[in-house]
C-alpha positions in Angstrom: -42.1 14.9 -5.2 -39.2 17.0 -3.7 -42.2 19.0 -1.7 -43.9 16.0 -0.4 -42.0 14.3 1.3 -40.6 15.6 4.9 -36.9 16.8 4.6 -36.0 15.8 1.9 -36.6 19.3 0.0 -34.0 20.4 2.4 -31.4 18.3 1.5 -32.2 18.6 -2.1 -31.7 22.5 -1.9 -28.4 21.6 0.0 -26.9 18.6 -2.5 -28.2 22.2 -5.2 -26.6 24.9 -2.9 -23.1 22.5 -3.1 -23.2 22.0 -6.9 -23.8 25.9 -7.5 -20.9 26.9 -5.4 -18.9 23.9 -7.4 -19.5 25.4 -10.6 -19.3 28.7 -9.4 -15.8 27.9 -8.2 -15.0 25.6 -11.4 -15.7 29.2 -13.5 -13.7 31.4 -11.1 -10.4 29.0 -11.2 -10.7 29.3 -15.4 -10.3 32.9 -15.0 -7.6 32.7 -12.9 -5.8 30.6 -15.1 -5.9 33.2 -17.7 -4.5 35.8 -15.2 -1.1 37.1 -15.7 1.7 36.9 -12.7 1.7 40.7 -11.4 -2.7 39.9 -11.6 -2.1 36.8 -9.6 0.0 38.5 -6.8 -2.6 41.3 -6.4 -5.8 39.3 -6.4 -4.7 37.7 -3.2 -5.4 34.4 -4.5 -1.9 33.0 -3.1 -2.9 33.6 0.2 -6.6 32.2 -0.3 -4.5 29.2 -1.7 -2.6 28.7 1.5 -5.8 29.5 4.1 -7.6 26.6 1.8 -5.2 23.8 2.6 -5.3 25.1 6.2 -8.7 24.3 6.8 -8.8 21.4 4.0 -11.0 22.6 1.2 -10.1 19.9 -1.2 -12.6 21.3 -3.8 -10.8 24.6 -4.4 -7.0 23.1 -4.4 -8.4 20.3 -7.0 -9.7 22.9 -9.3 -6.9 25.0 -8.8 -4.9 22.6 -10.1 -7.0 21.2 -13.2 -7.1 25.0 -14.2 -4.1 25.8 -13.2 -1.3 23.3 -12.6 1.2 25.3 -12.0 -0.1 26.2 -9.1 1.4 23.4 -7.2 4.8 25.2 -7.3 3.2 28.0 -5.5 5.0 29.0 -2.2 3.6 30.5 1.4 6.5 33.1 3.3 7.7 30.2 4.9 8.7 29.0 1.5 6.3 25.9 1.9 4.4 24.7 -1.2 1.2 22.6 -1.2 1.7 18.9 0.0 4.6 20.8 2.9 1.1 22.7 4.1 -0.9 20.0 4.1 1.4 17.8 6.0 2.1 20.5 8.6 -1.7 20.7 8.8 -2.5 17.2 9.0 -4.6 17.1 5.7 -5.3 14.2 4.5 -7.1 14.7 1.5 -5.2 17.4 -0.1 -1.9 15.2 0.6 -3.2 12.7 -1.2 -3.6 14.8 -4.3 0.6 13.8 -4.4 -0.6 10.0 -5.8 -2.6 12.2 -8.4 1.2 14.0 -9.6 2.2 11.3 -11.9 6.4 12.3 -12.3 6.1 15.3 -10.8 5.3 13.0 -7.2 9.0 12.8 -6.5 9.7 16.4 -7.4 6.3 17.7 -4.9 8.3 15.9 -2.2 12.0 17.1 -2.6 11.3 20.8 -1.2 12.2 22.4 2.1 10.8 25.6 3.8 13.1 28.3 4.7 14.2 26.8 8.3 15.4 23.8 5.7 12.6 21.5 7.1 11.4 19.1 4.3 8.2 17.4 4.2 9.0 14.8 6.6 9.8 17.3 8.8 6.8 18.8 8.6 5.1 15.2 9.3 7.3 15.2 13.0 6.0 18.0 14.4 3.3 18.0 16.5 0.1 18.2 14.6 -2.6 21.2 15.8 -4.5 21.0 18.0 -7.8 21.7 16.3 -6.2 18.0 14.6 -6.0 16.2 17.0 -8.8 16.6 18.6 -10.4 14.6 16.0 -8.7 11.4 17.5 -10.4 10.2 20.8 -7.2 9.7 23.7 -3.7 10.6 23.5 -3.0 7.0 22.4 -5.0 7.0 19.5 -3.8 10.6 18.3 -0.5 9.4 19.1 -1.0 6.5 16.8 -2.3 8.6 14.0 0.5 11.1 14.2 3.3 7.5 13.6 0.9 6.8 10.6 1.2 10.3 9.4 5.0 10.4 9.7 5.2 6.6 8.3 3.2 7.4 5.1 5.2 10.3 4.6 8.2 8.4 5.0 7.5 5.7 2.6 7.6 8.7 -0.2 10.7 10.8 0.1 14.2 9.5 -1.0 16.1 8.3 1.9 18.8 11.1 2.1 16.1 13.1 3.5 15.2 10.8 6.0 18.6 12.0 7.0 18.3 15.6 6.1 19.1 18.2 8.8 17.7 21.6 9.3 18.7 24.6 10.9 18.4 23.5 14.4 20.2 20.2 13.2 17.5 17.8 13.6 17.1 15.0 11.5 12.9 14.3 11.0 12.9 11.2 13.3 14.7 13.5 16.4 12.4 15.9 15.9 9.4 13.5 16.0 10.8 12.7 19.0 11.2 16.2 20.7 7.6 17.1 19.3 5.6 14.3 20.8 7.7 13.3 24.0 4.4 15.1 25.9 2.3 12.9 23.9 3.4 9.4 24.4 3.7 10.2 28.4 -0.3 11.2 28.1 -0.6 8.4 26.1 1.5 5.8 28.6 -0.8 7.2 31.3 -3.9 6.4 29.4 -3.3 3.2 28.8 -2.0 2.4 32.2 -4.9 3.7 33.7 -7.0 1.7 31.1 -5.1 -1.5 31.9 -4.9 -1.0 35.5 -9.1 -0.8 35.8 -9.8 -3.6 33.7 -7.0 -5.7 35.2 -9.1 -5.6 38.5 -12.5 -6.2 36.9 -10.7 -9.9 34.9 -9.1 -11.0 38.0 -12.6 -10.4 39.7 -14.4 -12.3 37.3 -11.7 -15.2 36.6 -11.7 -15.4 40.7 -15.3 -15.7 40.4 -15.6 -18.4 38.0 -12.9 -20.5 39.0 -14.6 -21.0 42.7 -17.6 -21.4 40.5 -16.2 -24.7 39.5 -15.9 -26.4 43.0 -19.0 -24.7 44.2 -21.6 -26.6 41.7 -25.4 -26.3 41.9 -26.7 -29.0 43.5 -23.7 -30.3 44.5 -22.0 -33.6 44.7 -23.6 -37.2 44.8 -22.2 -38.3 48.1 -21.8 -42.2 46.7 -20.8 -41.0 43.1 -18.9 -38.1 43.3 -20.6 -36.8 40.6 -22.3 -33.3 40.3 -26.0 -34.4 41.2 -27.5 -32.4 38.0 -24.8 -33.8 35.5 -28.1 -35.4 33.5 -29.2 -32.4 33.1 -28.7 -30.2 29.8 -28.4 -26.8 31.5 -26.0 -27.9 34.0 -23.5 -28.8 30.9 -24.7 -24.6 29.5 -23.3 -23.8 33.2 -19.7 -25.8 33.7 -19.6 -24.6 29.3 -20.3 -20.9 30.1 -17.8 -21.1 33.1 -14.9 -22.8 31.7 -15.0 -19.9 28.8 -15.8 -17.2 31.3 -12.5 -17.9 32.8 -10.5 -18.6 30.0 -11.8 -15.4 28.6 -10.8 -12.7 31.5 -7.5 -14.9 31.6 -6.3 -13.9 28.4 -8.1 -10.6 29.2 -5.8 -10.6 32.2 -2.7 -11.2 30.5 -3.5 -8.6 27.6 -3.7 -5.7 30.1 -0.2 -7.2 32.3 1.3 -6.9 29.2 0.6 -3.2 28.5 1.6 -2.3 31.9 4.7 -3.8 31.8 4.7 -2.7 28.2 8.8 -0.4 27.0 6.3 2.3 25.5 8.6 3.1 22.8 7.1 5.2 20.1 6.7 2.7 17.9 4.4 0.5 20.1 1.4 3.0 19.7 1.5 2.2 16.4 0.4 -1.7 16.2 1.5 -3.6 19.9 -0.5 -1.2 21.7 -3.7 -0.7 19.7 -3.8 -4.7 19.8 -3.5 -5.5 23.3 -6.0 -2.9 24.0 -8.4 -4.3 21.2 -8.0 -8.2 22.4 -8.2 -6.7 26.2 -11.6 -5.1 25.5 -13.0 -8.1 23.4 -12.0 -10.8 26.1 -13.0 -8.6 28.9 -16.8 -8.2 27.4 -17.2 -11.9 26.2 -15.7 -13.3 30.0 -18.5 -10.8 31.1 -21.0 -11.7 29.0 -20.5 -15.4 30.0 -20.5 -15.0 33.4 -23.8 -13.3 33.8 -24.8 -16.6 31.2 -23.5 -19.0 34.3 -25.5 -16.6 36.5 -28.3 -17.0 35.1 -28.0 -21.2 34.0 -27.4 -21.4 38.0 -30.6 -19.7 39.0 -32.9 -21.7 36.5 -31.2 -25.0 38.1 -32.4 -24.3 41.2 -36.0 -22.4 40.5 -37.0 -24.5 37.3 -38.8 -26.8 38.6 -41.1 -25.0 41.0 -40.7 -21.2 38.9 -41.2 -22.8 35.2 -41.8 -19.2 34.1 -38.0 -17.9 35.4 -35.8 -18.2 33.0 -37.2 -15.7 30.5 -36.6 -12.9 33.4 -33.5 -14.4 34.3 -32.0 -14.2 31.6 -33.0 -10.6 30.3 -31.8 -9.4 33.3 -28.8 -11.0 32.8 -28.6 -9.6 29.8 -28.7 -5.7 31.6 -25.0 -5.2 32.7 -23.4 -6.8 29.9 -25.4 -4.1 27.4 -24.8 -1.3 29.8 -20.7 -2.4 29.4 -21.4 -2.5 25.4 -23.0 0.7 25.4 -19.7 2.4 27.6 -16.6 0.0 25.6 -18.0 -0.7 21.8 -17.4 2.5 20.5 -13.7 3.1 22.1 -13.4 -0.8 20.4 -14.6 0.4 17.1 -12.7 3.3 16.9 -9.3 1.6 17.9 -9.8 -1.4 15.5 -10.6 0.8 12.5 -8.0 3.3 13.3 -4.9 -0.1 13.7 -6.6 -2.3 10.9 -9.5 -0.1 8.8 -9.1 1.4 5.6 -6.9 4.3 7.1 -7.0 8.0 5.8 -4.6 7.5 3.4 -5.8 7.3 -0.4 -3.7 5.8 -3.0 -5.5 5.8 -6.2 -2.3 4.1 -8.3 -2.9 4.5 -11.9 -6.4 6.5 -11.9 -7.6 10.3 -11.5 -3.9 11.6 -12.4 -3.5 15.2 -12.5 -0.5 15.3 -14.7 
């Protein structure tokens, strides 16, 4: 079965290749547990310990603890212990092995390193690089580095919050200091953003407005009436227009408001993200409806002598408003699951506890 069918013997013998190096690993941290302290600090295991949570290999730093739980009071030369690492590192899985600590959660998050930064220090500076990178735009890495620092936050006791260290920084000046280069990238961004697609809704709600005086057909000179008011795709048209420019309206206004927007650090979190979000969605649906009052008006006028039109019509209509899905959807997706998706924090209560 596993030879017969195309690929799949390959992934087989890599889901086999990842269980073997799991067990392998689960035997090698049982020995380790049995190792006395002088064995430990010649094996080099500490440092392996550290260089693990640097490049998040949540595997080894679960096992290590199963076997080994003491482990977790384990200390780099900065004087750092695990969940201090992690944060500096901007690992998300190995911090939230802290939820697994039962009563020792509190305890895990009391420690500072030897410049007396604790761990929400560690959460204000600036994350790596290599990090950050992960995050599309300087807004959205910006936003992630608030939800790191509030998630820390919401865990130590509030005299940290306060707690200086050596340079006498509290953890919320230092956030500041760190990411000041940040949130000006990140103004910039979405300025530029807000400024493009400003231009392209006022275009289309300038459109669509004279679209409304400018009727196909025209007006009954005896009536005043629109001439094809009988008709059931003239009522698609003034429909499709009316929401076209109601649409890049409020797309309009979205995008004023982030340019005149404080951009206080706190705004990439939430008031950003959502202007951005209802911006995007507005701007594609007042697009997509006007190219839908494009296309109504041409099968008005070329119905009845081009019955065969409005198939055509209509998927050319249909071009620019997937070519503008193709470019926006996936900056959309990844700025509405990063402001209101699961989030990379896991908090697993009452189950899976270490200790």
């Amino acid at each position: 079965m596993v030879n017969t069918v195309p690929g799949f013997k390959r992934l087989y013998d890599l889901k086999l290749t990842h269980v073997q190096a799991i067990e392998l690993l689960r035997c090698l941290c049982q020995q380790i547990s049995t190792l006395s302290e002088s064995e430990f600090e010649k094996t080099g295991i500490q440092k392996a310990l550290f260089d693990a949570i640097e490049h998040g290999i949540v595997e080894l730093i679960v096992e290590l603890i199963k076997q080994y739980p003491d482990i977790v009071w384990r200390e780099d030369e900065s004087q750092r212990g695990i969940f201090l690492c992690a944060t500096l590192h901007r690992q998300e899985k190995i911090f939230n092995l802290i939820y697994r600590m039962g009563a020792k959660k509190n305890a895990m998050a009391t420690p500072w390193d030897v410049n007396h930064n604790n761990i929400l220090h560690q959460a204000a500076f600036l994350a790596p690089l290599s990090q950050l990178d992960r995050v599309t735009g300087a807004a959205l890495q910006m936003q992630r580095e608030l939800q790191w620092y509030k998630e820390v936050e919401s865990i130590v006791q509030p005299k940290q919050r306060e707690m200086r260290n050596l340079s006498h920084d509290t953890p919320r000046t230092l956030f500041t200091k760190e990411h000041r280069g940040l949130v000006e990238e990140g103004e910039k961004w979405m300025k530029e953003t807000a400024t493009s697609c400003t231009v392209v809704a006022a275009l289309i709600a300038t459109i669509m407005f004279s679209a409304l005086f400018t009727l196909p057909g025209g007006f009954d000179q005896y009536t005043g009436l629109p001439i094809f008011l009988h008709r059931s795709s003239f009522i698609a048209y003034i429909v499709s227009d009316a929401v076209s420019l109601f649409s890049s309206t409020s797309s309009m206004l979205m995008f004023l408001g982030m340019l005149t927007s404080r951009y206080r650090e706190e705004d990439f979190l939430r008031s950003l993200p959502m202007k951005l979000i209802i911006g995007l969605s507005t701007l594609f649906f007042s697009m997509a409806t006007m190219m839908m009052t494009f296309g109504v008006a041409l099968m008005i006028f070329l119905k009845e002598r081009f019955d065969w039109v409005s198939f055509p019509i209509m998927l050319l209509a249909s071009v620019p408003v997937t070519l503008f899905a193709l470019l926006q959807f996936p900056l959309l997706v990844d700025i509405f699951l990063s402001t209101y998706g699961p989030g990379i924090f896991d908090k697993p209560n009452k189950r899976g506890r270490f200790l």
